[in-house]
ZAMARGU-4260 file (C-alpha; in steps of 0.2 Angstrom, whole numbers, plus 5000, padded with zeros to 4 digits):
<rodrens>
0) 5000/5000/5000 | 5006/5016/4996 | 5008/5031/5007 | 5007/5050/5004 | 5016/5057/5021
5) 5015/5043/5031 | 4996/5041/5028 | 4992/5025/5021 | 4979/5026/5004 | 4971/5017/4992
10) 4979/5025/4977 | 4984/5015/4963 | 4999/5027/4956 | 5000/5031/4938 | 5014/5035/4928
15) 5009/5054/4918 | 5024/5056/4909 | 5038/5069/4913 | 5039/5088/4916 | 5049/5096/4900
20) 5055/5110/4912 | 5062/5097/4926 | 5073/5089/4915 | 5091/5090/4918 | 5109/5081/4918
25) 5107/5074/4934 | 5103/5058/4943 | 5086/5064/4948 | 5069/5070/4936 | 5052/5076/4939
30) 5036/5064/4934 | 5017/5069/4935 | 5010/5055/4943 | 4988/5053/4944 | 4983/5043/4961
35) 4968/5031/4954 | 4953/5026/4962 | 4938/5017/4955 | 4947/5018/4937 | 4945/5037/4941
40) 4959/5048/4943 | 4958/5058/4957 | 4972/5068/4960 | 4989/5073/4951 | 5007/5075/4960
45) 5023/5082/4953 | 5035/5073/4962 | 5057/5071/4961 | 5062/5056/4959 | 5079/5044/4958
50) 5083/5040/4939 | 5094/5024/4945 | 5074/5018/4954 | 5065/5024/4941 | 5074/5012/4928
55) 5067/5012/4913 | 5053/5024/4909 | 5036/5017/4909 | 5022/5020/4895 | 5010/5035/4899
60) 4997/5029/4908 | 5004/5013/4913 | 5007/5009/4934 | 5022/5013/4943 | 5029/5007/4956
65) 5028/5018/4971 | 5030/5015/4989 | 5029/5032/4996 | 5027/5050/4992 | 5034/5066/5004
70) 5032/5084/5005 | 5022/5098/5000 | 5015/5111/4988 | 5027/5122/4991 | 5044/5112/4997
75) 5040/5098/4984 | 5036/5081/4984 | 5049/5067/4982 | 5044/5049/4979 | 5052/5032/4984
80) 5050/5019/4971 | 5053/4997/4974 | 5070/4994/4968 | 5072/4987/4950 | 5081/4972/4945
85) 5100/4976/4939 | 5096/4976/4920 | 5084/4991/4920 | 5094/5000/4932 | 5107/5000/4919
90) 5094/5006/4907 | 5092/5024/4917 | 5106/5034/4911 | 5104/5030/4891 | 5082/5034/4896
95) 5087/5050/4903 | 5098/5056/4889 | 5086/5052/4876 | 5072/5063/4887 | 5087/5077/4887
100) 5089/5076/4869 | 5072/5076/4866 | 5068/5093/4874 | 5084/5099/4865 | 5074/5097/4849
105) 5064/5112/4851 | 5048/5104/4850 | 5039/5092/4864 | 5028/5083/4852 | 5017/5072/4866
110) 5003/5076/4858 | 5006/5076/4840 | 5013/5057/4844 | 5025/5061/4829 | 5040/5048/4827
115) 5051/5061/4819 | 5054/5075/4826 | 5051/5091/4814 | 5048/5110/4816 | 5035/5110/4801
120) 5017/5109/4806 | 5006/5097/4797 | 4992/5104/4786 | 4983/5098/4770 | 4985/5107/4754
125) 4969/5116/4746 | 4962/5102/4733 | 4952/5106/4719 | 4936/5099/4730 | 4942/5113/4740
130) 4942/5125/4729 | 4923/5121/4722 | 4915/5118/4740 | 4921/5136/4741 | 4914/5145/4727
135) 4898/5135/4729 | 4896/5143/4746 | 4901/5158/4739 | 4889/5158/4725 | 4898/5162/4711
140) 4903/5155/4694 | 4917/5150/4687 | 4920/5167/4676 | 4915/5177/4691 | 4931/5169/4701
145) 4941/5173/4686 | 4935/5189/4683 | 4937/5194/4701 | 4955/5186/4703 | 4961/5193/4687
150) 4964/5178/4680 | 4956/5165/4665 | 4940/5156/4666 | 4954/5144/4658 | 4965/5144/4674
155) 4949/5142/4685 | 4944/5125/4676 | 4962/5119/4678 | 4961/5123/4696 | 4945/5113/4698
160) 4949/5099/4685 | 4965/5097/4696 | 4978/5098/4681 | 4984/5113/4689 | 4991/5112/4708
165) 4984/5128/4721 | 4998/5137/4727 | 5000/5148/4743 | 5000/5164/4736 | 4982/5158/4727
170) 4976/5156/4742 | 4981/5171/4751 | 4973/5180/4733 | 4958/5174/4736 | 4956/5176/4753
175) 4963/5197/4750 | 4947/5198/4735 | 4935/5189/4746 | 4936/5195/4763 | 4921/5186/4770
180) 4934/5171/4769 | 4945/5177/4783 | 4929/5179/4795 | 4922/5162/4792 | 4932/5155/4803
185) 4941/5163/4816 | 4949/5155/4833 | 4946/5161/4853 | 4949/5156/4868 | 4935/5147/4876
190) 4940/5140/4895 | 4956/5147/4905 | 4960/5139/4921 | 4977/5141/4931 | 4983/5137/4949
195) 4996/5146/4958 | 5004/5137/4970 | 5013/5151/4979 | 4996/5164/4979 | 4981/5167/4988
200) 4965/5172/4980 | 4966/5192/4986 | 4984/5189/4976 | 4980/5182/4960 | 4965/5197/4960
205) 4979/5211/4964 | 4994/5206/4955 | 4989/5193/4941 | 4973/5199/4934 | 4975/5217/4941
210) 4955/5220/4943 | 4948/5230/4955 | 4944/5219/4972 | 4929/5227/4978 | 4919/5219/4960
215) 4922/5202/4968 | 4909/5193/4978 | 4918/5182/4993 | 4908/5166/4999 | 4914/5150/5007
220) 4915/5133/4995 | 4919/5115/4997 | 4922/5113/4978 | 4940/5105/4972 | 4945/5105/4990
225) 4946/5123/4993 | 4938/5134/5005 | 4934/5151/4998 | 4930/5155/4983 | 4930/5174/4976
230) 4918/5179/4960 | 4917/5192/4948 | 4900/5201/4951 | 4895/5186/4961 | 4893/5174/4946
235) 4904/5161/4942 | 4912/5167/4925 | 4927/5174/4931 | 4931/5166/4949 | 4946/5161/4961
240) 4944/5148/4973 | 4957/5146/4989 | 4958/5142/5009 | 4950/5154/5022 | 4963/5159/5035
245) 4960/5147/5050 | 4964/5155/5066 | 4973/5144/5081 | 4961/5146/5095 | 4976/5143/5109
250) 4989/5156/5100 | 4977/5167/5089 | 4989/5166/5076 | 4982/5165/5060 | 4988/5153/5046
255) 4985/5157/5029 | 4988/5140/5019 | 4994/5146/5000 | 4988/5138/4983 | 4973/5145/4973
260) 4964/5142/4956 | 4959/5155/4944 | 4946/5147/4933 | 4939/5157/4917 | 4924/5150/4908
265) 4917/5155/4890 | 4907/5169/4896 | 4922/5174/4909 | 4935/5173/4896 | 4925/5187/4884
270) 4922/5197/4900 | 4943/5194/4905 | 4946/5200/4886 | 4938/5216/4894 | 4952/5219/4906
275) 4966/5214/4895 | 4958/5228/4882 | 4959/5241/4898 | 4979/5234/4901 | 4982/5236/4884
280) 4990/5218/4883 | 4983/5202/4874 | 4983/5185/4880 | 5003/5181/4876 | 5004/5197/4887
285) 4995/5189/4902 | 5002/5168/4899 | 5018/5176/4901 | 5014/5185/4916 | 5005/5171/4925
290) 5020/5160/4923 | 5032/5172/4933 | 5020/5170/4945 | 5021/5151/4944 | 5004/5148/4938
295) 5001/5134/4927 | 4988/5129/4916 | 4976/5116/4921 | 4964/5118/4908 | 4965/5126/4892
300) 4947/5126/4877 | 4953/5135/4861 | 4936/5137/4851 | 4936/5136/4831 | 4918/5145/4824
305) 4912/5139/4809 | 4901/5156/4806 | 4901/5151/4787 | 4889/5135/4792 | 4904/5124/4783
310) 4901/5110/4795 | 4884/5101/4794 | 4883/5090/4811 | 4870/5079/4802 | 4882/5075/4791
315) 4893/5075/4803 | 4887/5062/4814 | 4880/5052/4800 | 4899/5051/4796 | 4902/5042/4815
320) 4887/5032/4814 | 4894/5027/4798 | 4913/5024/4804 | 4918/5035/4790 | 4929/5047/4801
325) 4946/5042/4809 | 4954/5047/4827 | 4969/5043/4837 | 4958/5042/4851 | 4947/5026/4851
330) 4935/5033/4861 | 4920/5043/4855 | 4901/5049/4860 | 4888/5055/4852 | 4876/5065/4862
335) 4858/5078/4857 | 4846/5075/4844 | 4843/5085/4826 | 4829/5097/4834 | 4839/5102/4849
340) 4856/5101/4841 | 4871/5087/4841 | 4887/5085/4851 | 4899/5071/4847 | 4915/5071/4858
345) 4933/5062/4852 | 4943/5057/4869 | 4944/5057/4884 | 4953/5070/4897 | 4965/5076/4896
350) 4961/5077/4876 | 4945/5080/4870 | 4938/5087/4853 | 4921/5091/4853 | 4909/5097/4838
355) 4893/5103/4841 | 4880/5115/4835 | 4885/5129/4842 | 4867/5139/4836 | 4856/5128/4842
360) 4863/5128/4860 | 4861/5146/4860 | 4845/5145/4853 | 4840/5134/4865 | 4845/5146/4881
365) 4837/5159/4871 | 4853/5169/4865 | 4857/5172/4847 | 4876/5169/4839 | 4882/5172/4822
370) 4892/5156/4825 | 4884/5139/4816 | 4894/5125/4822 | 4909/5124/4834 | 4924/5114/4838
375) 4932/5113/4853 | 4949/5107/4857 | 4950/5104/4878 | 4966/5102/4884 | 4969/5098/4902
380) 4986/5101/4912 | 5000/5095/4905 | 4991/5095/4886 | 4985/5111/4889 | 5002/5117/4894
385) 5013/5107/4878 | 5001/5121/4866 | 5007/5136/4879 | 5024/5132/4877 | 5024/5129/4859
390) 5014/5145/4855 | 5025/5157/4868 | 5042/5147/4866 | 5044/5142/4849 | 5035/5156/4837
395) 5022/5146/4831 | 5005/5155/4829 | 4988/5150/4840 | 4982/5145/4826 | 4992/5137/4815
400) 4997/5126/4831 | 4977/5122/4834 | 4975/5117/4815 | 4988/5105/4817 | 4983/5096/4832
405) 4965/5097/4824 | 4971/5090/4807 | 4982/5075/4814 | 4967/5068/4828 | 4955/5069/4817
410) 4949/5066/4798 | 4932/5061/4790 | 4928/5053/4774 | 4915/5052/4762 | 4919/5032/4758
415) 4920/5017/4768 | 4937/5016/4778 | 4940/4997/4778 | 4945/4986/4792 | 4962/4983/4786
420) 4967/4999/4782 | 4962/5004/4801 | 4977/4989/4804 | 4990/4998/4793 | 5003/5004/4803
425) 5005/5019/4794 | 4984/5021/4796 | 4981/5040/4794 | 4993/5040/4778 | 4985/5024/4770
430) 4966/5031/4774 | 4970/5050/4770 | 4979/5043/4749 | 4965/5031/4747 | 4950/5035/4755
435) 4940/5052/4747 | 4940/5066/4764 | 4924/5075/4768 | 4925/5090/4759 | 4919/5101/4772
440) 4932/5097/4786 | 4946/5094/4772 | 4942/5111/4770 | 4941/5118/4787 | 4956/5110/4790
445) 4965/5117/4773 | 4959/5136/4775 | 4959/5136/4794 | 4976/5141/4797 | 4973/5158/4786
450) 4961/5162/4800 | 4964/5171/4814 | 4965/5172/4833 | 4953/5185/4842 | 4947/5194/4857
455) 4931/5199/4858 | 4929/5210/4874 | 4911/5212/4881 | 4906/5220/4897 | 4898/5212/4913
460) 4879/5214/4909 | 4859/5209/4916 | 4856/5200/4900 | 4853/5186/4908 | 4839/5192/4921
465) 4831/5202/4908 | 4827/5189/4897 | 4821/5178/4911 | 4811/5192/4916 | 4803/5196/4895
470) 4800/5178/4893 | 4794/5172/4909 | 4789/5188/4921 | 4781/5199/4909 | 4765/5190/4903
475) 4759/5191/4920 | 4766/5209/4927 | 4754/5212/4912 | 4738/5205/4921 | 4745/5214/4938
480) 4743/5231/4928 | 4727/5228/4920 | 4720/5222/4938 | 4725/5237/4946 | 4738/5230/4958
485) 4754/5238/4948 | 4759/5253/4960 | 4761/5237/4971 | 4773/5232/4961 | 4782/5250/4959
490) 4782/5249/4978 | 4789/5232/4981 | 4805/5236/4967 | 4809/5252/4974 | 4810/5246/4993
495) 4818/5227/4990 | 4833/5223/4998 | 4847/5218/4985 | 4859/5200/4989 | 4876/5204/4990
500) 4876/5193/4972 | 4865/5206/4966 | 4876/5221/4973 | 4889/5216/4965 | 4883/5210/4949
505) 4875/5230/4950 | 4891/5237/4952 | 4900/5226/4938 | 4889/5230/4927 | 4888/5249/4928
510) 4907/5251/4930 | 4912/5255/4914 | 4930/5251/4921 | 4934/5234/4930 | 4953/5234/4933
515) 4965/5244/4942 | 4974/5251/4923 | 4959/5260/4917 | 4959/5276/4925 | 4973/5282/4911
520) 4964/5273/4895 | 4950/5281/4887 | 4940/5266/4878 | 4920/5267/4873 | 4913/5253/4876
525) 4897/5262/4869 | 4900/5259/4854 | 4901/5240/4844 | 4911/5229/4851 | 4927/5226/4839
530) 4937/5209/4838 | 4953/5210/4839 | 4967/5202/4831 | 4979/5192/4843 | 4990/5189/4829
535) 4993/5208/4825 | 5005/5215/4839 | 5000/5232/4837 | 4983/5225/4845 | 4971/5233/4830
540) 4954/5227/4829 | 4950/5213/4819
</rodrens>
């Protein structure tokens, strides 16, 4: 049985692979190691440990052999492991110089899975079915693109008989005349969660985020082990959760334990964009700043809109009912119905790709989007943190980065993928040369990384009581009037007592400012709000 500080558990240890940052020409590394229970994992630890104990390096996800794990958040934890038998003790040196000489590459491909290593990205050239879904969905003819392109009808035809290969610079041409293109698809964050090991709550307001304190709702919690919680105008969009001071009753000293987690949601990631608009930084800014503060990523959604309504999920699903798509991932779910809108998930955490119809959810929750269809890339902890590194490290933009993944876990097709050609082991080359793709998501994939990264600030706002109140309040405040009982009503708005909730979700929302920069920026949030380009550095909108 395996101990964590001398208490005895029921923990199966789990071998998570190893920290890029810890590695190092010494006899010691640093693992992630997952505590199962119940075929669950419960909790993660970073934890040193002896490269002559270690051996050889398991597989990810594979058991390890630990007898006991030491220390804390903040000192470390160290684990002791069962002694290996003398050949795969000699096996530990020639182990940990390949790891070294992997993170000496440049680029730590866990999750591309790539055998060789190489600084090129993976994306599919535009075909010519490429090149005719489009101007089907743009509605023009053959002479139209010619005309408009300056170019021959002639030159067209060979484009779309395929006797004539799509260059780059095509591309970028046809993208420059028709500018809808470049707002088909665009790509944001969606989820943003961090823990800081080393900061409270009050800390992570004040110094990470840099919003004002007094817009944050305080309120005890039991969530995720924590005991506080703090929220941004007392909803959980934008929230940090940590431990209450506990005061000694025999000393009266009071011990504040450290460690916190910032967590972002959809709706809190558009209000932070706010606040990084009022900073005048963008997302790069604020990674970079969270990580001299130690914070790491636990969770990371990068969103791709399909505004152009490229994706059909019928025939998206009829494709997995049909087996006709491929994925690393063995695992899928399909999950909704054709009224209410379909979701089908590939993976499991820490890895899932999700396409649903992102409309129809709205719809659903009566909100309107000019989005159609989405797909989601959720990433969580070290994942999450592989597309950080690669995107802040190694110049490589968000986008191009999420394409990849995107292009190499998953792939549809309009024929009939066969059994032995899933058996091949070179399957994705073998289905992608002689099976026909979807055109659709060979296209998304193809024009995806000419897209762009955006912000799209929005400010705290009642939207969401005030259509609760039109839809479901209304009709009868209506009869109230009519029967003579509405200066009753008059009476009972002007003299309720607000919830602290409600206080603060006031004050959020009629604070034109919300962090501690904005006194010296002028910004009119008045007027539409603009997207704005993460790519561009001069921070124009998009």
């Amino acid at each position: 049985m395996m101990t964590i500080n001398n208490e005895p558990t029921a923990y199966t240890p789990i071998f998570l692979g190893t920290t890029q940052h810890s590695l190092r020409l010494s006899l010691e590394i640093l693992i992630m190691v997952g505590m199962k229970l119940n075929d669950e994992i419960i909790e993660t630890y970073h934890v040193t440990v002896s490269a002559i104990e270690l051996g050889q390096l398991p597989n990810i996800g594979s058991e390890i052999a630990i007898d006991e794990i030491t220390g804390s958040e903040l000192s470390g934890f160290k684990a002791k492991i069962r002694q290996p038998d003398a050949q795969i003790q000699n096996t530990a040196s020639t182990e940990l110089e390949k790891l070294v000489d992997l993170k000496n590459v440049g680029r730590y491909q866990l999750l591309k899975g790539k055998n060789i290593m190489t600084q090129d990205l993976n994306a599919p050239e535009l075909t010519n079915d490429n090149l005719i879904l489009m101007r089907q969905l743009l509605a023009i003819t053959q002479q139209e693109l010619a005309t408009a392109l300056d170019i021959s009808r002639k030159t067209v035809t060979r484009f779309e008989n395929g006797e004539q290969k799509i260059s780059d610079k095509f591309v970028n041409k046809l993208i420059s005349v028709y500018p809808q293109l470049s707002e088909a698809i665009e790509v944001q964050f969606d989820w943003v969660s961090l823990t800081f090991p080393d900061l409270t709550s009050k800390q992570v307001i004040a110094d990470v985020l840099r919003l004002q304190e007094n817009l944050f709702l305080e309120r005890p919690t039991s969530q995720n082990f924590y005991t506080r919680e703090r929220a941004f105008a007392g909803e959980k969009n934008i929230y940090i959760q940590d431990f209450a001071p506990v005061k000694n009753p025999e000393t009266q000293a009071v011990d504040q334990k450290f460690g916190t987690t910032l967590y972002l949601t959809g709706k809190g990631t558009r209000l932070f964009e706010k606040a990084l608009l009022e900073q005048n930084m963008n997302w790069r800014d604020f990674f970079e700043k969270a990580r001299l503060y130690r914070g790491h990523l636990t969770r990371l959604d990068i969103a791709i809109n399909d505004k152009w309504g490229l994706l059909d999920m019928n025939e998206l699903v009829n494709a997995v009912q049909e087996k006709r798509f491929w994925s690393k991932s063995k695992s899928y779910a399909v999950h909704g119905n054709v009224d209410d809108g379909w979701t089908v998930d590939f993976g499991k955490s820490p890895f899932v790709i999700r396409a649903y119809d992102k409309h129809k959810e709205q719809a659903n929750k009566g909100y309107d989007t000019d989005v159609k269809t989405r797909v989601e890339l959720e990433l969580h902890q070290d994942k999450a943190e592989y597309v950080l590194d690669e995107w802040l490290n190694n110049g490589e933009k968000l986008v191009n980065i999420t394409f990849d993944i995107l292009y190499t876990y998953l792939w549809f097709t309009n024929g009939k993928i066969e059994e032995q050609q899933l058996k091949s082991d070179t399957v994705r080359d073998e289905i992608e040369t002689t099976v026909e793709p979807m055109p659709a998501w060979s296209l998304l994939t193809a024009l995806g990384q000419k897209m762009k990264f955006v912000r799209e600030p929005k400010k705290q706002s009642v939207e969401r009581i005030e259509k609760w109140v039109l839809q479901s309040v209304v009709p009868s405040l209506a009869v109230l009037k009519k029967t003579g009982h509405w200066h009753e009503i008059i009476e009972a708005i002007n003299t309720v007592e607000l919830s602290a909730e409600h206080e603060k979700l006031v004050m959020a929302t009629t604070k034109n400012a919300i962090t501690q920069a904005s006194k010296q920026l002028s910004i009119n949030f008045e007027k539409p709000t603009k997207k704005y380009n993460e790519d561009d550095k001069q921070g124009k909108g998009a």
